[in-house]
N, C-alpha and C positions, 0 to 999 in steps of 0.2 A: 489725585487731589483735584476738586471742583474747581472754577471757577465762576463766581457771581460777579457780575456788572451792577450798578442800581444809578439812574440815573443818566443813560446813556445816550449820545449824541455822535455826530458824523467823523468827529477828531476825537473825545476822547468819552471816559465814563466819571461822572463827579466820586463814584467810590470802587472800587475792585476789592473784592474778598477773596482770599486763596486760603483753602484751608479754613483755620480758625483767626486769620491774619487783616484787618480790615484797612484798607490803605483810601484815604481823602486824595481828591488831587487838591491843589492850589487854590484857594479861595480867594478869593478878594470882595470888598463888598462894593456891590452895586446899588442900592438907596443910599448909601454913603460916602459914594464917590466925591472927590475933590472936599470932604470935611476934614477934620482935625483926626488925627491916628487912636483917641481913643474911640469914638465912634464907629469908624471903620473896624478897629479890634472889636467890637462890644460886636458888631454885627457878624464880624465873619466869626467867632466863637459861638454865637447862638445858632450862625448855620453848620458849621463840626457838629454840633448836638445834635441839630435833626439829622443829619448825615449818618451819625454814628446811630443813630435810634431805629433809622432806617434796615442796617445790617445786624441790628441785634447786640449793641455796643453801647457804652459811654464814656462819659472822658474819667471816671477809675480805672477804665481798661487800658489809658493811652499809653505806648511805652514811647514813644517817640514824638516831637515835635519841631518842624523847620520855620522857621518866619526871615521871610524878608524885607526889611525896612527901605525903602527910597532915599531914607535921610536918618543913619545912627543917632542924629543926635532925638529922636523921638522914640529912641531904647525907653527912658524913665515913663514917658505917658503913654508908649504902650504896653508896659510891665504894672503901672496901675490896674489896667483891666486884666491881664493875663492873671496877674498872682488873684487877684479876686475870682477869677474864671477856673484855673486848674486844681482837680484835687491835692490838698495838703498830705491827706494820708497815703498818697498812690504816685508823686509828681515824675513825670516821665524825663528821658534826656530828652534835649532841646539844644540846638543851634539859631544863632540868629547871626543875620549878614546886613551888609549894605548892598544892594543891589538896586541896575536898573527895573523897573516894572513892565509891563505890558502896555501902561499908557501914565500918563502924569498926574490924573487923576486919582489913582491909588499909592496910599500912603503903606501899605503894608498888605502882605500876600500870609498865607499860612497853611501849611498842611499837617495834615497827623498819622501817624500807623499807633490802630490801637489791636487789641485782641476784643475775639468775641465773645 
């Protein structure tokens, strides 16, 4: 079984494909650092798009989604953009947490394993 990289750097790759299995790493959004968690959602779902578009993917292919929140109680305004964002016909499992971040500035992290 292959594996592709796309998007690769000295620690890690922004996507790894094994097989027909297309795995994002962790997003967070950088033009929207330290704003409100829909923003930051609205960005890092538009970069899954191109990530996934990248490997030959999209989000009807997604079977799985992880998000991490800095602060639960911003579940409701990041689930505005999410439900607007994820296919209706195709909606993958999903986990969401409270979790520290990588720095204070981001309100919410997100990864996805979709098929290709």
């Amino acid at each position: 079984m292959s594996i592709e990289r796309i998007d690769s750097g000295p620690r890690m790759s922004q996507v790894v494909v094994v097989g027909d299995l297309v795995f994002t790493a962790g997003q967070v959004a950088h033009e929207n650092a330290g704003r409100d968690v829909g923003s930051q959602t609205r960005e890092i779902l538009e970069g899954i798009d191109a990530l996934l578009a990248k490997a030959g993917s999209d989000k009807s292919k997604v079977v799985s989604v992880n998000i991490w929140l800095a602060a639960i109680g911003d579940f409701d305004a990041m689930n505005v953009v999410y439900d607007a964002w994820v296919d209706k016909a195709n909606p993958p499992v999903r986990a969401c947490v409270e979790a520290r971040l990588a720095g204070s500035e981001f309100a919410v992290e997100i990864a996805a394993i979709a098929q290709r």
